[in-house]
C-alpha positions, -999 to +999 in steps of 0.1 A: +576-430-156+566-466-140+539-464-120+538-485-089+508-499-068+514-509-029+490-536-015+497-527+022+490-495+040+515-505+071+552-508+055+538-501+023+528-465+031+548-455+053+582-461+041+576-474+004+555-447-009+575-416+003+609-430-009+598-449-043+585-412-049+617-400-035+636-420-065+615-405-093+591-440-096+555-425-093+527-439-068+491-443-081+476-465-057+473-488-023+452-515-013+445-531+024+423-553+047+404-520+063+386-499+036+383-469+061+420-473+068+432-476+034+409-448+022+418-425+050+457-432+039+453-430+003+440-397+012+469-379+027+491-405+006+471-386-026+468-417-044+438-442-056+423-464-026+413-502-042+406-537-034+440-555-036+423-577-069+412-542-085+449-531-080+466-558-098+442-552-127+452-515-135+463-515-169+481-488-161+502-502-132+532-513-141+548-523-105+531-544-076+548-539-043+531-567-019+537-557+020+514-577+033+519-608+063+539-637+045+502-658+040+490-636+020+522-634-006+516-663-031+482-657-037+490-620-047+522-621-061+513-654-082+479-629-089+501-606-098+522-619-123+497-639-142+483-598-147+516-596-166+532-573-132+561-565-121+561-581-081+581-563-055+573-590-025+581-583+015+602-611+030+602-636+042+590-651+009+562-670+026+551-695+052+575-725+042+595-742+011+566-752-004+547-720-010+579-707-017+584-730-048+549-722-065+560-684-063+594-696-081+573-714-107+550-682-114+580-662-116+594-685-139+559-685-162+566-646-168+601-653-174+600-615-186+587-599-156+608-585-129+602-609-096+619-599-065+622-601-026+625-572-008+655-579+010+669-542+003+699-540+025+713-559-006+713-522-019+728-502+011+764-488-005+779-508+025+770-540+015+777-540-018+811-525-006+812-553+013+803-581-014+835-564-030+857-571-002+848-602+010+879-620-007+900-597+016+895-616+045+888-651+031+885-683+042+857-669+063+862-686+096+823-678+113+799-649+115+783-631+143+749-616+137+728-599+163+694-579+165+681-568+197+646-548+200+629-537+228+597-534+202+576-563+212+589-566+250+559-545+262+531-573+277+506-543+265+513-540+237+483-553+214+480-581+192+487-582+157+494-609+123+531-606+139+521-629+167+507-654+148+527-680+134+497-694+109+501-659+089+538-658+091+546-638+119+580-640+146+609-624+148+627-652+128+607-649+099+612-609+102+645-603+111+662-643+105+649-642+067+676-605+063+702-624+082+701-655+062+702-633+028+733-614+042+747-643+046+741-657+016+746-622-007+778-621+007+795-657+016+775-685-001+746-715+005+740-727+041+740-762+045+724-768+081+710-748+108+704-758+149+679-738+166+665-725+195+632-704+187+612-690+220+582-673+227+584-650+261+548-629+259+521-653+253+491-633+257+486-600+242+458-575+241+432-583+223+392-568+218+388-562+252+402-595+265+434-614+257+449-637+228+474-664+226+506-658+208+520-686+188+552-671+171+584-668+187+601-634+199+633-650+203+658-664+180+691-684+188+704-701+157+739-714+148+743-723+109+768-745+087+775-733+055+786-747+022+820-731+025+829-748+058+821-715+077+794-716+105+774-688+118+757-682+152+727-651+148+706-637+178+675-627+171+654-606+200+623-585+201+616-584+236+653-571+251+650-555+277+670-523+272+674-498+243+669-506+209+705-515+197+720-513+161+717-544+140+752-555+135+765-586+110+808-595+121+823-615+096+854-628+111+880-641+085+915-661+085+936-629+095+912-603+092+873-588+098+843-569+081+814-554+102+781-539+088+763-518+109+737-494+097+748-476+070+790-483+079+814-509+071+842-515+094+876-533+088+898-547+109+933-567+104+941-590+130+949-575+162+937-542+155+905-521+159+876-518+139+881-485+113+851-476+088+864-485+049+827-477+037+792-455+046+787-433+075+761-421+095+723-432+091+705-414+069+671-399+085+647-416+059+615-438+067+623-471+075+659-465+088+663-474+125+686-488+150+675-522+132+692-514+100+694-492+070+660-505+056+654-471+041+685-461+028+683-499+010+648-489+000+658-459-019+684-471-035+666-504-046+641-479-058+664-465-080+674-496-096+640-504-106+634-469-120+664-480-141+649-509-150+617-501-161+621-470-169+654-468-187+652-505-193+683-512-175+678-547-160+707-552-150+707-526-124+689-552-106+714-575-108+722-579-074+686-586-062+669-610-043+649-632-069+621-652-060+647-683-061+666-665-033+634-667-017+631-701-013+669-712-005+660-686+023+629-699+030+643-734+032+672-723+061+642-706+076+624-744+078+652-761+089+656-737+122+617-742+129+622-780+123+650-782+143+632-759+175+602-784+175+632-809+177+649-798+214+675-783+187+689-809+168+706-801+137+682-802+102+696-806+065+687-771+047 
């Protein structure tokens, strides 16, 4: 049985450990910033608590799952694979295009290790029901993409990496990076991106006083793609109201696909939206009105037990490599390039 190590005791824990063990892949050990933290959690986790370095040199650890803030990724994953590891890396891939690249360049040094984002809605049954489909309703006119979160809209709320742009953090790096993968898992390469990018809460909480927030909490950016299509995605973690389901509307020449949660919906021209694929949410860490991160999580999990286990790579095969990484990480660029440019459009 693979045995997996999980540098991050926030993610990491709390959804990755549970469901990797869920899938039959079995977890030895967790690293993080705060040694009393990652002990106490290794503890009722029962695994090993280590420095993130003594992690990657286990002999015995095949798999290194990095859910750390995105400044943190090259140095471990690169770390990582030079210890001849498996990487499992949180999205998005890093902090820009060029950190993004060196990561490609370690992954291709260990052209035999497995190197992969975790963008695991890839592996909801939806969306691969989806990636079937897709030709159903082509040419693919525009898609509609929206996520709006109430999570960050609190002014109390206390200050974390998420609010800081220098490690990564924003809700277009968070939630943009899955949006730009879904489109690109399931239509093609996006070509130019226009963006508004806004920060609402600029103080936060902080050791008894307060602390500026330099990453955004609000997203508006419209896309061209290489297929002629165009996209327009809302991103928002301050809304107002109630947390609502993350939903992805591809609209086609005659006809339309929606992914929402666990479900896809069809719809011909004219006529209502009807489920062709999924149902409810499952109740599994992770999953939430955001999206079926857990469900993907398990079911990404499996594919890696068949990898290295039953050395089945190609159950993989519809992963997020480290090279879907960066062409992500580059759309992600062009949108900050273009907000600190009163929203002109940017080359990806």
């Amino acid at each position: 049985m693979a045995k997996v190590g999980v540098i991050g005791t926030g993610w990491g824990a709390r959804v990755q450990v549970p469901i990797f063990r869920e899938a039959g892949l079995e977890v030895v050990a967790i690293a993080g910033h705060d040694r009393e933290k990652t002990r106490k959690t290794a503890a009722e986790l029962s695994v090993e608590p280590l420095e993130w370095q003594q992690l990657i040199a286990r002999p015995e650890i095949d798999l290194v799952t990095i859910a750390t803030p995105p400044s943190e990724h090259v140095k471990m994953a690169t770390a990582a694979l030079d210890a001849n590891k498996h990487v499992l890396c949180e999205k998005p891939t890093a902090l820009n295009a060029a950190e993004a690249e060196r990561l490609v360049s370690a992954a291709e040094r260990h052209g035999d290790r497995i190197a992969l984002v975790d963008h695991e809605l890839r592996f909801v049954p939806a969306w691969q029901e989806a990636r079937e489909r897709i030709g159903a309703i082509e040419p693919i006119r525009y898609v509609e993409a929206r996520y709006s979160s109430p999570s960050w809209g609190d002014r109390s709320r206390p200050w974390k990496w998420w609010n800081d742009e220098k490690q990564g953090g924003g809700v277009w790096g968070a939630v943009g990076s899955h949006l730009i993968d879904a489109i690109r898992y399931l239509i093609g390469d996006i070509r130019e991106a226009q963006a508004l990018l806004h920060t609402f809460v600029r103080q936060r909480p902080a050791n008894g006083g307060t602390r500026p927030v330099t990453a955004d909490d609000f997203a508006a950016v419209h896309l061209r793609l290489a297929t002629g299509s165009v996209a327009t995605l809302t991103c928002s973690a301050v809304a107002g109201g109630a947390d609502e389901p993350n939903v992805v509307t591809i609209h086609g020449e005659s006809a339309a696909m929606r992914l929402s949660g666990e479900e896809l919906l069809f719809a011909k021209r004219g006529e209502p939206f009807a489920r062709v694929a999924g149902g409810a949410m499952a109740k599994r860490p992770g999953n939430s009105m955001g999206g079926a991160f857990g469900t993907g999580t398990y079911h990404l999990a499996l594919a890696l037990r068949a990898a290295l286990d039953e050395g089945k790579r190609d159950a993989l095969a519809t992963a997020a490599t480290f090279r879907d990484g960066l062409e992500q990480q580059r759309v992600l660029d062009a949108a900050r390039r273009s907000a600190q440019h009163d929203g002109c459009w940017e080359t990806v």
